[in-house]
Structures are given as structure tokens and as C-alpha cells.
C-alpha positions as CSV (number, residue, x, y, z in Angstrom):
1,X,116.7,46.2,-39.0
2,X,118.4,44.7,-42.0
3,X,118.7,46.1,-45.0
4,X,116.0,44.1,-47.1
5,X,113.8,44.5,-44.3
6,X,113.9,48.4,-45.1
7,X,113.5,47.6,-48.7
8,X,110.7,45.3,-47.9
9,X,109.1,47.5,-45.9
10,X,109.6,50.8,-48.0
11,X,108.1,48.5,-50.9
12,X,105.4,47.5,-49.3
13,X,104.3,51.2,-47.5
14,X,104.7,52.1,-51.8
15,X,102.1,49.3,-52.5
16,X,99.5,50.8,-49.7
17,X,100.0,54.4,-50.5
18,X,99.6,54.0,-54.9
19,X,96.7,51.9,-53.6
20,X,95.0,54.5,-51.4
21,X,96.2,57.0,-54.2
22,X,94.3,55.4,-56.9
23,X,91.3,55.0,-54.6
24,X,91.1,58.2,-52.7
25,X,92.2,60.6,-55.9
26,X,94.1,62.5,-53.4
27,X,91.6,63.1,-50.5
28,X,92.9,64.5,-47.6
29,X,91.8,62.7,-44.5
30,X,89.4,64.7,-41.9
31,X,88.2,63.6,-39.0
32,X,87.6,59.6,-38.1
33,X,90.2,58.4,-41.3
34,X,87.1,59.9,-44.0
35,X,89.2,58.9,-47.0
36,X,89.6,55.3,-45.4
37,X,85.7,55.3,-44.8
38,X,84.8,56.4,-48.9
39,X,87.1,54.5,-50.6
40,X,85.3,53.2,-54.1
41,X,85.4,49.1,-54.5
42,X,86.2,47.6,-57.4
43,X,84.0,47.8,-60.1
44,X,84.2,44.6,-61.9
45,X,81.9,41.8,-61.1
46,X,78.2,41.0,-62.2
47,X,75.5,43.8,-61.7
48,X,72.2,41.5,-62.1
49,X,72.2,40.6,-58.4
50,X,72.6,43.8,-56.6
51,X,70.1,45.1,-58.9
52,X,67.6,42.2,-58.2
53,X,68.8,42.6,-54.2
54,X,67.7,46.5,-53.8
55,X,64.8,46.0,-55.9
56,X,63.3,43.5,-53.3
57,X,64.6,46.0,-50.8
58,X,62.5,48.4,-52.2
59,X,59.5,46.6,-52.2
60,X,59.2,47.9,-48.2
61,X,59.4,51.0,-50.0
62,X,56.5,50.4,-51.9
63,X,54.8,49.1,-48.7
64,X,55.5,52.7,-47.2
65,X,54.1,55.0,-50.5
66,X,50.8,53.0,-50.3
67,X,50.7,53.5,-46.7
68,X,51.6,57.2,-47.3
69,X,48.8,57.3,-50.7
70,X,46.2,55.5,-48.5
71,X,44.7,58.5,-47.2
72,X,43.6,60.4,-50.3
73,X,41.1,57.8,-51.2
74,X,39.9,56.5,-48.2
75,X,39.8,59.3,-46.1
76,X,37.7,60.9,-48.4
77,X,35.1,58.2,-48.9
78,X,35.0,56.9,-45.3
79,X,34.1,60.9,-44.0
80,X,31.1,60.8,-46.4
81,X,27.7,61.6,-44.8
82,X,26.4,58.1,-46.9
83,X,29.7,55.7,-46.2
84,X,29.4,52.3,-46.1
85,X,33.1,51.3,-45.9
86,X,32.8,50.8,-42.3
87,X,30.3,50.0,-39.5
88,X,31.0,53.2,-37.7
89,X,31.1,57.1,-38.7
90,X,34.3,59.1,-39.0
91,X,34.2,62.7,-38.7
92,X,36.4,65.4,-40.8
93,X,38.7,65.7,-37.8
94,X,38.7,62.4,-37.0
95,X,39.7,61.9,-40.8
96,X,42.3,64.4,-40.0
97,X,43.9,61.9,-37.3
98,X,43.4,59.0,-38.7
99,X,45.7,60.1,-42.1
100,X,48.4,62.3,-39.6
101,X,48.9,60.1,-37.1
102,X,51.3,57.7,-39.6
103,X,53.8,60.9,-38.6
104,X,53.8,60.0,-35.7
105,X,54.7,56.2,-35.4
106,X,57.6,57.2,-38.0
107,X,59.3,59.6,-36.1
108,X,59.1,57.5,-32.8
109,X,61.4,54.6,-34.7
110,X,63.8,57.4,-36.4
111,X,66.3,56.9,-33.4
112,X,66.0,53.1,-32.1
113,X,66.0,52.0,-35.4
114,X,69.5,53.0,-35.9
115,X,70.7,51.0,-32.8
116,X,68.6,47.7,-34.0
117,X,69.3,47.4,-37.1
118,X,72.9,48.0,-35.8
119,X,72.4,45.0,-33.4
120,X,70.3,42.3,-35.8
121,X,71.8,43.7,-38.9
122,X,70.1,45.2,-41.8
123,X,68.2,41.9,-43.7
124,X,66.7,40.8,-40.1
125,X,65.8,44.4,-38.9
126,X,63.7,44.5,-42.4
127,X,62.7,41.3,-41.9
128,X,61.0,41.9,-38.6
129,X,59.2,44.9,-39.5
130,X,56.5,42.6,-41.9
131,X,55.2,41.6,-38.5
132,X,54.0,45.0,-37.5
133,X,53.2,46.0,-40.7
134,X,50.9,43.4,-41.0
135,X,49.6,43.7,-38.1
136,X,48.7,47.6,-39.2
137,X,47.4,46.8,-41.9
138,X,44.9,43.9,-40.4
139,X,43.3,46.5,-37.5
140,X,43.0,49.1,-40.4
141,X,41.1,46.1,-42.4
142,X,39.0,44.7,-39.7
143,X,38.6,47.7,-37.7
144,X,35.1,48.1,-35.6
145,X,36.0,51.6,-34.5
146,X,37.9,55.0,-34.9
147,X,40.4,53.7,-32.3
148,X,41.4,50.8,-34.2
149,X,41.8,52.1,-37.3
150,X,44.2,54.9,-35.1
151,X,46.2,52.2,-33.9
152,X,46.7,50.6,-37.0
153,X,47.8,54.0,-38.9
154,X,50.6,54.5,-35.7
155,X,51.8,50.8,-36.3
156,X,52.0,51.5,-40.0
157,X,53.9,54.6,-39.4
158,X,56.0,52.5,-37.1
159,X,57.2,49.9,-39.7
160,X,57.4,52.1,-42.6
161,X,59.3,54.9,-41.1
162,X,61.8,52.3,-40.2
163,X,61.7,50.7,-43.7
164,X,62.3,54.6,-44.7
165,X,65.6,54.4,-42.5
166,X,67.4,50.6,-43.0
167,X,66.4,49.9,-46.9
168,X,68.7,53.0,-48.2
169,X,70.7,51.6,-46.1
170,X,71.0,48.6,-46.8
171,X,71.1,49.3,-50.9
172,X,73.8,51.8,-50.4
173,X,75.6,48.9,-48.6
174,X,74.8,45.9,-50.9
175,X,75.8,48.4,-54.2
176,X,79.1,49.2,-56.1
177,X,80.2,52.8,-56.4
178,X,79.3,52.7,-60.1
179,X,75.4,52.0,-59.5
180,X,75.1,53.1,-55.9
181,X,73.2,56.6,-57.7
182,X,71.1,54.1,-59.3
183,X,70.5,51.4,-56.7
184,X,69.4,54.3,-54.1
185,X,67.4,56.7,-56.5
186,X,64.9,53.2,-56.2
187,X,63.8,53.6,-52.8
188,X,62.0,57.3,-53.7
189,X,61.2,55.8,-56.7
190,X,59.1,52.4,-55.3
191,X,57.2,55.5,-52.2
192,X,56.2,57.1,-55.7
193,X,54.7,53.9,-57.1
194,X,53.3,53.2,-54.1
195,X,51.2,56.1,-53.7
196,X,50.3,56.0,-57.2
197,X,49.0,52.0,-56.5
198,X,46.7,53.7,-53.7
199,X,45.6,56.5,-56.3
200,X,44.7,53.8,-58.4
201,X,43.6,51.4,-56.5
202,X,42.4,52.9,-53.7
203,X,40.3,55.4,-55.7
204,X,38.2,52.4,-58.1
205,X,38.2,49.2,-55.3
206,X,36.3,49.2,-51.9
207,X,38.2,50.2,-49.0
208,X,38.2,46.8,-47.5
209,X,39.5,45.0,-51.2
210,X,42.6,48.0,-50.8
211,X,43.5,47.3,-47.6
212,X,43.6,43.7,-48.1
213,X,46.0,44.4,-51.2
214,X,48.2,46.7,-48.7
215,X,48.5,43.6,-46.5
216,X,49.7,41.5,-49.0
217,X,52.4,43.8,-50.0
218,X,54.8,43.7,-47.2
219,X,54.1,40.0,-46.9
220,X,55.5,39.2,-50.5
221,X,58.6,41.2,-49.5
222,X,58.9,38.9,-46.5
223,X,59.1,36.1,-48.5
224,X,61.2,37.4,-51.3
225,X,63.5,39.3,-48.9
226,X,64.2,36.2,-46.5
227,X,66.2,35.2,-49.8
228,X,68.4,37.9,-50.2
229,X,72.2,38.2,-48.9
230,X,72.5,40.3,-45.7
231,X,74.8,43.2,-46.2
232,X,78.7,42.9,-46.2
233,X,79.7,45.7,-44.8
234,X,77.3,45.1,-41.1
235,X,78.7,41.1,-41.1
236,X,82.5,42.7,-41.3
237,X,82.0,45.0,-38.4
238,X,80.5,42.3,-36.4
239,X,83.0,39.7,-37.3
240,X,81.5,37.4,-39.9
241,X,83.9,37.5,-42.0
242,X,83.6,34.4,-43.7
243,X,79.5,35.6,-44.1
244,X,80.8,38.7,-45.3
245,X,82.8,36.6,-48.5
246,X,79.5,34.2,-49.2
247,X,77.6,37.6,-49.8
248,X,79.9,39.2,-51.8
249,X,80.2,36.2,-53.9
250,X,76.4,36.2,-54.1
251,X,76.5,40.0,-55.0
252,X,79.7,40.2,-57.0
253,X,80.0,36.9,-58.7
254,X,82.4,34.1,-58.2
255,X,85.0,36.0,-61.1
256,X,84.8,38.5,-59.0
257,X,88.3,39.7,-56.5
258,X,86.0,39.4,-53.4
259,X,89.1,38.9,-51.2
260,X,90.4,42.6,-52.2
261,X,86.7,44.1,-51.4
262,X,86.4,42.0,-48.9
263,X,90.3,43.2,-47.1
264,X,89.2,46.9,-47.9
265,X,85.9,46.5,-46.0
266,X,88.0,45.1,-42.8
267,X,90.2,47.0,-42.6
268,X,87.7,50.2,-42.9
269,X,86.3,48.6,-40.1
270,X,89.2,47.6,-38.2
271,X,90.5,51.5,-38.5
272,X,86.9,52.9,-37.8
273,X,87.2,51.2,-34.2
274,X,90.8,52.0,-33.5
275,X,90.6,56.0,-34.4
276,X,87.5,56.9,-32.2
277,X,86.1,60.8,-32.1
278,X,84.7,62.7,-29.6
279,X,80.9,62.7,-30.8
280,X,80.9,65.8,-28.9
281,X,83.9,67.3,-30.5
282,X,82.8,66.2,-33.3
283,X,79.0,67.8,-33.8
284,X,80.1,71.2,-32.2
285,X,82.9,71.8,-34.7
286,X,82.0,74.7,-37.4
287,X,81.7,72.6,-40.5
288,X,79.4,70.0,-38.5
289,X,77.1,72.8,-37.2
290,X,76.9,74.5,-40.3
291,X,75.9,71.1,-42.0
292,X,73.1,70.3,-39.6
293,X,72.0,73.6,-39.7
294,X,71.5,73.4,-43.6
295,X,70.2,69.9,-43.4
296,X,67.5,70.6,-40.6
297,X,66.6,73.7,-42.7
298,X,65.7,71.8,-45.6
299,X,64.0,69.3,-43.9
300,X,62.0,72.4,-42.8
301,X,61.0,73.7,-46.2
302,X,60.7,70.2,-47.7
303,X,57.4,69.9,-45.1
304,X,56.0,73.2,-44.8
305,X,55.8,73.0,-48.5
306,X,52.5,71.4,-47.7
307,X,53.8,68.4,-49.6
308,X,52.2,65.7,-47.7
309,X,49.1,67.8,-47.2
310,X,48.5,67.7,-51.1
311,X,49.3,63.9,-50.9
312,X,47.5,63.0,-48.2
313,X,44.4,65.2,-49.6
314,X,44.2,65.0,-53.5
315,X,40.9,63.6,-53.8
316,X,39.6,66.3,-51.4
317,X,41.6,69.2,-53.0
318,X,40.1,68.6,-56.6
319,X,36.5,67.4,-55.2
320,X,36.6,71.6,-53.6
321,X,38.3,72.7,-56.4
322,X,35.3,70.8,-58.6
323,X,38.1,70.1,-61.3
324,X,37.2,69.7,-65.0
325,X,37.6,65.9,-64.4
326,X,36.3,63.4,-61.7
327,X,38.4,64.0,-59.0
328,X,39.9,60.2,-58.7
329,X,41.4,60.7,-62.4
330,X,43.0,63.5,-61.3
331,X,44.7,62.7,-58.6
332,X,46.1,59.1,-60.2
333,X,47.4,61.5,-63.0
334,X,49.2,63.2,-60.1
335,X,50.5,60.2,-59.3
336,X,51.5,59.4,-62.4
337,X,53.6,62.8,-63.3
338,X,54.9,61.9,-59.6
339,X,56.7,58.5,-60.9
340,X,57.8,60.0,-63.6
341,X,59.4,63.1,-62.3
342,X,61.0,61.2,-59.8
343,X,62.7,59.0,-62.2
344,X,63.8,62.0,-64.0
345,X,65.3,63.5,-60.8
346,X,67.3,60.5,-60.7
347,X,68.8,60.8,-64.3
348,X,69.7,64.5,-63.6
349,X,70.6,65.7,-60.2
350,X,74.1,64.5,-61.1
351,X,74.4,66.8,-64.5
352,X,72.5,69.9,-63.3
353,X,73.4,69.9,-59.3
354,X,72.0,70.0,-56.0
355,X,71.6,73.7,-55.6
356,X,70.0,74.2,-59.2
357,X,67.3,71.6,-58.8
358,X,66.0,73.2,-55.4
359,X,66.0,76.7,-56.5
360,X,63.8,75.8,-59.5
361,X,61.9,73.2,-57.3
362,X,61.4,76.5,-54.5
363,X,61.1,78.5,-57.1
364,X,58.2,76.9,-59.0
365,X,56.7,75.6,-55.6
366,X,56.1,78.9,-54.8
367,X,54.7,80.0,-58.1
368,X,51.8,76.9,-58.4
369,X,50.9,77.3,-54.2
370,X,50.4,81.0,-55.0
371,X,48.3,80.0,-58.4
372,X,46.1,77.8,-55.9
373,X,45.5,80.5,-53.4
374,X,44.4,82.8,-56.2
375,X,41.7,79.7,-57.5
376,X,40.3,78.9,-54.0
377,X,40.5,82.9,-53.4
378,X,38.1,83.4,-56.0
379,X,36.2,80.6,-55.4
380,X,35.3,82.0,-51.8
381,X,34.6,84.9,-53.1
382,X,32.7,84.6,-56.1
383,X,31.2,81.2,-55.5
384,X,32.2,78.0,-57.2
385,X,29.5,78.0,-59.7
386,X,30.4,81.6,-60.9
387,X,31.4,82.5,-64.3
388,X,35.5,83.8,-63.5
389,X,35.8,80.7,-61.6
390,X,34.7,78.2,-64.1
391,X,37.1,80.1,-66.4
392,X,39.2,78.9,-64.3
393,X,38.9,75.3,-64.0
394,X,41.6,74.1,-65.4
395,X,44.3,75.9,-62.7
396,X,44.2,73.4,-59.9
397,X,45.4,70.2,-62.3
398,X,48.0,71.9,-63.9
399,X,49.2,74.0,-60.7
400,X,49.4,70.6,-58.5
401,X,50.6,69.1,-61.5
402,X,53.6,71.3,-61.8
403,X,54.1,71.3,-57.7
404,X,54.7,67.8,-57.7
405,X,56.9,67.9,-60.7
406,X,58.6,70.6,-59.1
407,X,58.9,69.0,-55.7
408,X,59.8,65.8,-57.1
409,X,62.9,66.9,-59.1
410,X,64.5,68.8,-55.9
411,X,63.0,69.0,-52.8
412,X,61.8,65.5,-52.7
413,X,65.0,63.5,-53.1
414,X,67.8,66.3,-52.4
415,X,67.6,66.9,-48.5
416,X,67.9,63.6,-47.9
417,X,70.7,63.3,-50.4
418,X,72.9,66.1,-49.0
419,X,72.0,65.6,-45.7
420,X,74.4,62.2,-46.3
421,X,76.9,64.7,-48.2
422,X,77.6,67.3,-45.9
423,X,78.0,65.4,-42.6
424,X,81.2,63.0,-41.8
425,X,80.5,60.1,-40.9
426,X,81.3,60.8,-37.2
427,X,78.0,62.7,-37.3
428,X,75.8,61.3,-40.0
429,X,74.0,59.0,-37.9
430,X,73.0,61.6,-35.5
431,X,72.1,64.1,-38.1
432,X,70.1,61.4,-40.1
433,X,67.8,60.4,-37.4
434,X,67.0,63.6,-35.9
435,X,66.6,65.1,-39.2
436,X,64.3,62.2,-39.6
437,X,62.2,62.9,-36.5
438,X,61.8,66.5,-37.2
439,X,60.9,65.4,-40.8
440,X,58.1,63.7,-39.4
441,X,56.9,65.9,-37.1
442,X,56.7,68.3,-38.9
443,X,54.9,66.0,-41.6
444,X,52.5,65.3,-38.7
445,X,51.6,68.9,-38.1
446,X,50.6,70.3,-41.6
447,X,49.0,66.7,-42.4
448,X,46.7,67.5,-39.0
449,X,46.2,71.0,-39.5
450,X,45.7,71.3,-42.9
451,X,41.8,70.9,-43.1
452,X,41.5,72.7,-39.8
453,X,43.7,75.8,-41.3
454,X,41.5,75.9,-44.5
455,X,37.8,76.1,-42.2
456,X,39.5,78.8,-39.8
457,X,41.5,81.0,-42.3
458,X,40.8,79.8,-45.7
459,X,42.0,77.3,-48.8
460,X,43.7,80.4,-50.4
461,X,45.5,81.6,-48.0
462,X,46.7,77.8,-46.6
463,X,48.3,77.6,-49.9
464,X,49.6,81.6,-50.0
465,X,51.1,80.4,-46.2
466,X,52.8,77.5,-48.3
467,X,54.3,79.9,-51.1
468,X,55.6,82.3,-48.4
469,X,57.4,79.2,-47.3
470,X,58.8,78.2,-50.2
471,X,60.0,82.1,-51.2
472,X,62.0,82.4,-47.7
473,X,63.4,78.4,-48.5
474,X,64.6,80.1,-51.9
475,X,66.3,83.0,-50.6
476,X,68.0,80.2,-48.1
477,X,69.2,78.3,-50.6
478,X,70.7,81.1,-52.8
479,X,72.7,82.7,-50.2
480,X,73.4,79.3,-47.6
481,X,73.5,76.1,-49.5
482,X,76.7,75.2,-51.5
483,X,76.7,73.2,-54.2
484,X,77.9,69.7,-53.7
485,X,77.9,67.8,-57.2
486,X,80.9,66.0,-58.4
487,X,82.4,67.5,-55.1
488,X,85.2,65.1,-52.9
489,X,84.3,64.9,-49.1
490,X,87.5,67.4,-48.1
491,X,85.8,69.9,-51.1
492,X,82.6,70.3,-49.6
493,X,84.2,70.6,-45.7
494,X,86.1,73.5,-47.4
495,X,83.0,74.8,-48.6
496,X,81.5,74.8,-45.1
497,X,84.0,76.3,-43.6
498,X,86.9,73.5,-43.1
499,X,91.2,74.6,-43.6
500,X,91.9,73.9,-47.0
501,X,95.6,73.0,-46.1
502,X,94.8,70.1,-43.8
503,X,96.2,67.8,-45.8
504,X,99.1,70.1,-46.3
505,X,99.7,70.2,-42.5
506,X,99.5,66.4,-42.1
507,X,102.1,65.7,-44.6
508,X,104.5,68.7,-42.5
509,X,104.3,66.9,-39.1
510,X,104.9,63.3,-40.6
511,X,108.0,65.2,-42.0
């Protein structure tokens, strides 16, 4: 090798390594090449499109919340003695079904989805799921029996469990680093509108005008999605590179440097597929089972919170509770504080932290389910028309009130948030959808139970069951889970238990 070869090639190994440098901020490498795999794009370009992009994503997450919402309206009219809704009778446990079974569908597509919308890509897998969404919805609508309206809740749960699973992924894809937070905080933001649109909606329309509006919902996104850009990063890995450049440009703008973005996305790729890992080795090392182990856990207290059991039953918890106000305004201002507190989750998690927001959500969880134990408590015991229980009235609004603001700032969008931030991404797939699966399952089982549990033991103590939860989650949290805010990949591994000198060892054998 000639001299100016050496230069030339000393020169240009300078080039790559100020380059990764600048992009990495000095992140070791773990695993499968990690710093290669989170390096930040460029943040130039125009930000109208990706914002226009994941908000039509999102409208399958509004699909999903009013799927989700459905329940507290309808269930409760349709299991009235004098209901007129449909041509047959559903019973309380019927009722109980019918709202659960959603769960169910969900966590059957947590794992295939993956592998489709790995195969089709993101835009057609999201694309494909109006079909059965529709169809859900139209057996729901027409149904002439309990069966049908089962079958149409399971295909529901179906589509929108998958929506729940390829439309953050898809933003997250589409996005810059400098509005990724933003772009992805959307999706929990549209399942919050959408049950508030079923509190609303649902609560002050017939059951058969609602359902017709649900239909119409993933249909509009069909049409509006079909004319969004598929995502980059899924048409590099297959090959499309040229497909890959159109969307960027579509995404980016034309005075945009797609063809850096673009050669950083290949070549993540291209070293993605020529460093393979053990999965094996990979999900057995310390770090990875200390990660699942955290995420699984707080997938655990997320759901036996009895967060779904308040959202699936609001109507039915205020009409026991005989609130102060009708029970349908109640519940849409439940919704509404839901919205809102979610949006303001999104503005803070990133100043105040990960482990602060779910001690204070366990922390005040536990607090309001206790509250609401003490209410129904009485209310068995002195009768709901008795003096110290009318005194108390006002309890249940401002105790389920505060639980959702609570669960809404931390345990609502934080598990699934650090679920992405503690495992590599040798593992993350595997930890998102069985984390997803057990999310639903266990959704499915307090939804189900919940009415049962309140006839066999009691409202009260349901809700005291829920705050003992919630006190064991916030002794987990203050002695297990770190705290991963402005944290680099290598940080966090440290923190679970990773070599800090890993880098350090590297840079010795290269020597």
C-alpha cells in the first residue's frame, strides 16, 4: 500500500469516527452495534409532514380508545331490565364478556403482528387492519344475538391491539429525533380522545347511531392513510432503496440532505444483518433479565390497578355510587381530565423522570382506590340513602377523578415507554410483545372479574384489593426501578447491572 493510500485511508477512517463521534456523544457499543442502531438523523428539514403523517397514524388510535370507551355506555344501557337497544336480552355477566373479551382478541395479535407488519411493512399492515375492524364493528351494529355481538368485540380487539402495536411504530419510524417525544406521546393521546368520544357520544346517542359512528372511524383513516408515505427505515431493510429516498423527500422536504439520512439508515441496516446475536444469549444475559423482569412487573401493576375496570365501568361505578350528578356527566368529565392529563404527561415526563411520575402515580392510586373502598364500605353498611353516606357524595368524582390523573401522568404512558428504554434492541421485540400479551391478559381478567368480585366480596374491598396493589407496585418502584431520563443506552445497561468499562476494553484489544 502506497503512501497516499495510507493517508487516504487514515483520512477517511477520521471522517467516519468525528461522524459517529458527533452522533453517538461517545456511546460505547453493547451488544448488536447499539450506538450504530440509535444514532440521531439530521434535524433539518420541514416538520409539517411528519406531523400530519402520525396524526393520521393515530387516527387507528382513536379507533382503539372508542373501542376501549365503548363499554361504559353501552354495557350499561343494553343490561337494563327495560333495554331497547337490541332485540335480545343481555345479562350482567354476559355484559361482563361482551366488554372483556376485546382483551382477548388484542393479546392473540401481540406476537404475529410483529412478523406481518415485518413482512407487508408498516402502511399495508395498518392498512389491512380497516377490514376487520369494520367488520367488528358491523356484527356489533347489526347483531341479532349475544354471540354476535361476542364475535364482533374479539375482532375489535383483534384490529386494535394490532393498531396498539405497528402505529408507534410506525411514528417513531416516520419522526426525527427532535419530535420523536412529540410524535409518539400522540398515539396515548388519540386512545384518550377516543374513549372520551364514547363517553360523549356513547352516553347521549342510541347505541345503534354510536356504533355506526365507530364504523366510520377506522374507515376515514383508511382513506386518509392509503395517502401517507410508508416508513423509511422498513423499505431500507427490505431493499427499496430508491422508495426509501421518495419518502424521505415526502417527510423531510426536497432541501432536505436525504442522501446522508438516507446512507445512515443503510448502513444501520446493512450492519444490523452482518453482526447477528444469539437471541438466546442475548435475553438470558443479567442486564436483559433484569430489564424484562422490571418491564413485565409494571405491566403487572399498570392492570391490577383496576384501570380498565374503572374505564370499562364508569357509568356503572357512579350509577352505585349514586354520584351528586347524572352519572353520564360524570364519567365524560373523567374523560375529559383523562385527555388532559395525558397531554400533560407528555410535556413532563422528560423534566421530572420516569421513576418520579410512577411513584406519585402509585402513590396517589393507592390513596383514591382506598378513598373508594371507604365510600362503597359505608354504603354497604349504612345504606345508600343514609345520612354519613350522602355526606359523602362527592368522594367518588373527585377520587376517580384524581386516579385517572394519577394513572395518566405515570402508569399509563411510562411502562410502555421504558419498556423500549431498558431492552437492546436484540430483545426489544420479544419483550414488547410478550409484555403486550400479558398486558392484555391481564386487562382481560380484572375487566371479567370485576363485577363478579364486587357481588362475591364487595365494591369496597375490590377497590382496597386495588390499593394493596398499587402500595406493593410503590415499594417496587422505590427499591427496583432506576431512573432512565436524559440517560444514554450504555448509562442505563450500567444501571442494570452492565461493565461500565466496556468501552474501555474495546478500545484495549483494537490496540
Amino acid at each position: 500500500m502506497t503512501e497516499k493510500e495510507k493517508s487516504d485511508e487514515q483520512g477517511e477512517m477520521i471522517g467516519l469516527l468525528e461522524k459517529k463521534t458527533q452522533a453517538n456523544n461517545g456511546m460505547a457499543e453493547i451488544g448488536v452495534s447499539q450506538a450504530a442502531l440509535v444514532e440521531p438523523r439530521g434535524e433539518g428539514g420541514r416538520k409539517l409532514p411528519q406531523y400530519i403523517a402520525a396524526l393520521t397514524a393515530t387516527l387507528g388510535a382513536l379507533a382503539a380508545g372508542s373501542m376501549l370507551g365503548w363499554s361504559s355506555p353501552v354495557i350499561f344501557k343494553i343490561t337494563q331490565a327495560n333495554s331497547t337497544d337490541y332485540d335480545f336480552d343481555v345479562s350482567q355477566s354476559q355484559g361482563d364478556w361482551v366488554s372483556s373479551l376485546i382483551n382477548l382478541g388484542a393479546a392473540a395479535v401481540c406476537f404475529p403482528i410483529g412478523l406481518i407488519m415485518d413482512a407487508l411493512g408498516r402502511k399495508k399492515t395498518m392498512l389491512c387492519l380497516v377490514a376487520p375492524f369494520t367488520l367488528g364493528w358491523l356484527l356489533i351494529t347489526f347483531a341479532t344475538n349475544v354471540g354476535m355481538l361476542m364475535a364482533g368485540r374479539i375482532i375489535t380487539g383483534i384490529a386494535g391491539g394490532a393498531f396498539c402495536v405497528t402505529a408507534p411504530a410506525y411514528t417513531s419510524e416516520i419522526a426525527q429525533d427532535s419530535i420523536r417525544g412529540t410524535l409518539g406521546s400522540y398515539f396515548q393521546l388519540m386512545i384518550t380522545v377516543g374513549i372520551l368520544f364514547s363517553y360523549v357520544v356513547g352516553s347521549y346517542t342510541t347505541v345503534f347511531v354510536f356504533n355506526i359512528l365507530c364504523t366510520i372511524i377506522p374507515i376515514i383513516f383508511g382513506i386518509v392513510f392509503f395517502f401517507m408515505p410508508e416508513s423509511p427505515n422498513f423499505l431500507v431493510v427490505k431493499g427499496r432503496n430508491d422508495e426509501a429516498k421518495d419518502a424521505l423527500i415526502r417527510l423531510r422536504g426536497r432541501n432536505y440532505d436525504v442522501d446522508s439520512e438516507l446512507d445512515t439508515l443503510i448502513n444501520k441496516a446493512e450492519e444490523a444483518k452482518n453482526n447477528p446475536v444469539s437471541f438466546l444469549s442475548a435475553i438470558t444475559k443479567k442486564t436483559a433479565l433484569k430489564a424484562i423482569l422490571i418491564c413485565y412487573a409494571l405491566m403487572l401493576f399498570q392492570q391490577l390497578s383496576g384501570i380498565n375496570a374503572v374505564i370499562f365501568n364508569t357509568s356503572a361505578i357512579f350509577a352505585s355510587a349514586g354520584a351528586a350528578i347524572p352519572s353520564a356527566i360524570a364519567t365524560i368529565i373523567i374523560g375529559v381530565i383523562q385527555v388532559v392529563a395525558t397531554f400533560v404527561s407528555s410535556l413532563v415526563v422528560d423534566k421530572l423522570g420516569r421513576r418520579v411520575l410512577l411513584l406519585f402515580s402509585a402513590l396517589v392510586m393507592c390513596v383514591c382506590s382506598t378513598a373508594l373502598g371507604v365510600f362503597f364500605f359505608m354504603q354497604g353498611v349504612h345504606g345508600p340513602e343514609s345520612s354519613i353516606v350522602q355526606s359523602m357524595s362527592w368522594l367518588p368524582l373527585l377520587s376517580l377523578s384524581l386516579f385517572i390523573i394519577a394513572f395518566s401522568l405515570g402508569f399509563g404512558p411510562i411502562p410502555w415507554m421504558m419498556a423500549g428504554e431498558l431492552c437492546l434492541i436484540d430483545i426489544k421485540a420479544f419483550v414488547g410483545s410478550t409484555a403486550g400479551t400479558l398486558n392484555w391478559l391481564l386487562s382481560f381478567t380484572v375487566t371479567s372479574t370485576f363485577n363478579s368480585l364486587n357481588k362475591s366480596i364487595g365494591q369496597g374491598q375490590v377497590f382496597w384489593m386495588f390499593a394493596g396493589i398499587m402500595l406493593v407496585g410503590f415499594l417496587f418502584i422505590f427499591f427496583v426501578i432506576p431512573e432512565t431520563k436524559g440517560k444514554s443506552v450504555d448509562e442505563i445497561q450500567i444501571m442494570l447491572g452492565a461493565e461500565p468499562q466496556t468501552q474501555s476494553n474495546s478500545n484495549t484489544t483494537k490496540k
